[in-house]
N, C-alpha and C positions, 0 to 999 in steps of 0.2 A: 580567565577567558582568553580564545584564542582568535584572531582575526583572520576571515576564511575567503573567497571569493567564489562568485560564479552559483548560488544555493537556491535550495527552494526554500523556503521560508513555512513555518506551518502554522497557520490563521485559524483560531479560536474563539466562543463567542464567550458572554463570560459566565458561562454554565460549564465552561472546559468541556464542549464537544468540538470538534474537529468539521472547522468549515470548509478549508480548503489549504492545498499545496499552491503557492504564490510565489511569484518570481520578484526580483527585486524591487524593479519600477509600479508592480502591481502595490508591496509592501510600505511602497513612498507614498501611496497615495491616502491608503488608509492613516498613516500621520497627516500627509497633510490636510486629511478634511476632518482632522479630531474624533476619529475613531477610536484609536488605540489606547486602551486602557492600561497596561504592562505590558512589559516583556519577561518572560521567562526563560528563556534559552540560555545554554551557558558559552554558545559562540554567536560572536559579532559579525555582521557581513558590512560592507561599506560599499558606497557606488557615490562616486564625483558626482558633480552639480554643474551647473553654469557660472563666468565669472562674478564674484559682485561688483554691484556697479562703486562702491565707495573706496572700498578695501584692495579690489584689485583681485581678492584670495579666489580659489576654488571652492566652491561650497563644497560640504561631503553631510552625506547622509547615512545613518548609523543604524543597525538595527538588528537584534536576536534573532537567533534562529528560532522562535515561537512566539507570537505577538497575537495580545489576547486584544479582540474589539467590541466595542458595545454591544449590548445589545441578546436576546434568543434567537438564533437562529434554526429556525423549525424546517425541520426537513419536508419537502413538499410529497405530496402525495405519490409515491411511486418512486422514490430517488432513493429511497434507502437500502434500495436493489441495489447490488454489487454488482455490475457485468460480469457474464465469466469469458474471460480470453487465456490462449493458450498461454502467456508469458503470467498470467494472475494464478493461473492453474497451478501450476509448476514450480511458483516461488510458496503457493499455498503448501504444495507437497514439497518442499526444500528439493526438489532436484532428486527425489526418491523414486524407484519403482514401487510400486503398489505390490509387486509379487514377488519380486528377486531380491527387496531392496539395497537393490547398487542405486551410487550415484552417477547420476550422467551430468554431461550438455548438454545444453539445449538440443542440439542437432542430432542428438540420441535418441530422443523423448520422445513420446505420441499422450494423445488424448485416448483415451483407454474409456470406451463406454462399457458399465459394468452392465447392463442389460444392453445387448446390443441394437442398434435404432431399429436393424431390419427386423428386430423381434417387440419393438414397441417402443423400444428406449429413448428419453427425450435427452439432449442437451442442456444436462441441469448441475448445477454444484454436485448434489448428492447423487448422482449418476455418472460423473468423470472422476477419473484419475490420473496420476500419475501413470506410465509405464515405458519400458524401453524399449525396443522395437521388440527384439528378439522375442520377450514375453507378451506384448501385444499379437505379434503372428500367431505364437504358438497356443495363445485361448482362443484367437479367430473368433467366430460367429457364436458362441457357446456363454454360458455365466461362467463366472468362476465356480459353482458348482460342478457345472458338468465338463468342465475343463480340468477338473481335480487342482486349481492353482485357488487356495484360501487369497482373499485379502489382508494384507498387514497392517493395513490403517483404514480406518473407517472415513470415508468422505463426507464433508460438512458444506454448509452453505455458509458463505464468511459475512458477518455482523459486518456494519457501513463502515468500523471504526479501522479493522481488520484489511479493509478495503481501502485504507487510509496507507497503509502499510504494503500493499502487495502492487500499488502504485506509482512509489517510487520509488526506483533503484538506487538513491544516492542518501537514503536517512542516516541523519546524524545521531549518536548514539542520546544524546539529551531527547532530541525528539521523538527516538525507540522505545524509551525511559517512558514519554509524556504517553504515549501510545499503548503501550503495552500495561497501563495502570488502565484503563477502559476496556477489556478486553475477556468475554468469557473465557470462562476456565477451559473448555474443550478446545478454544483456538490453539493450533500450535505454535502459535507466536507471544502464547502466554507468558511459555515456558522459558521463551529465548534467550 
């Protein structure tokens, strides 16, 4: 085990679904009010205390990067929806074009509606892609049918776990591990 700083922490209930991405001081608290049932992560994060009053020492407080807490936690009605945002979009499709697949930067990429809005098209997972300017221009207003440019990958709507994933940009490979064992088989972060 390796000692890290600065992490998100990932809070589990103990059904192993995925509660939340938590930061350190959120992660102290769930110990201190006897939440925490294990840790499973195979890196430590630590964050100093206050002095003690007897000892003189610095507390520190210690904790895995995966910390399982009491309890079911039931998804509330309507939360199991993924947003979709340009940056969830994009790490969804790894940074691919949908038509050329090159990869880009960000500051390459568009949101590519594969039925275009002004022909009906809504802003929905299974209706964005990936693309890169060049071949966003060159389908314009048109499907990829009558653009003659097929699809390379088929766009999905991402399960809440998935969303778990496309959240944060700094997962640690234990936590990609924990994540990617919950995870349909169609996601492309199955595979990763």
């Amino acid at each position: 085990m390796q000692l890290e700083s600065s992490p998100r922490i990932l809070i589990i209930d103990s059904h192993g679904q995925p509660v939340r991405w938590a930061v350190l001081p959120r992660a102290a608290r769930y110990y201190a009010s006897g939440k925490v049932v294990t840790d499973l992560g195979d890196n430590l994060f630590s964050m100093a205390g206050g002095l003690q009053e007897h000892s003189g020492l610095r507390s520190e407080f210690v904790t895995s990067s995966i910390v399982m807490i009491r309890g079911r936690h039931r998804i509330p009605y309507g939360h199991a929806h993924v947003g979709l945002t340009k940056h969830r979009l994009f790490v969804r499709d790894r940074h691919v074009c949908a038509y050329c697949g090159g990869t880009f930067a960000d500051a390459d990429l568009t949101v590519e509606h594969i039925v275009p809005v002004s022909r009906g098209g809504l802003l929905t997972w299974t209706n964005v892609a990936t693309a890169c300017r060049s071949c966003n221009t060159r389908k314009g207003n048109r499907t990829p049918e009558e653009a003659r440019m097929p699809l390379l990958y088929v766009p999905y709507a991402v399960c809440r776990n998935e969303g778990f994933i496309l959240s944060n940009r700094r997962i640690l490979s234990d936590q990609m591990a924990f994540l990617q064992t919950t995870l349909p088989k169609y996601s492309r972060w199955a595979q990763a």
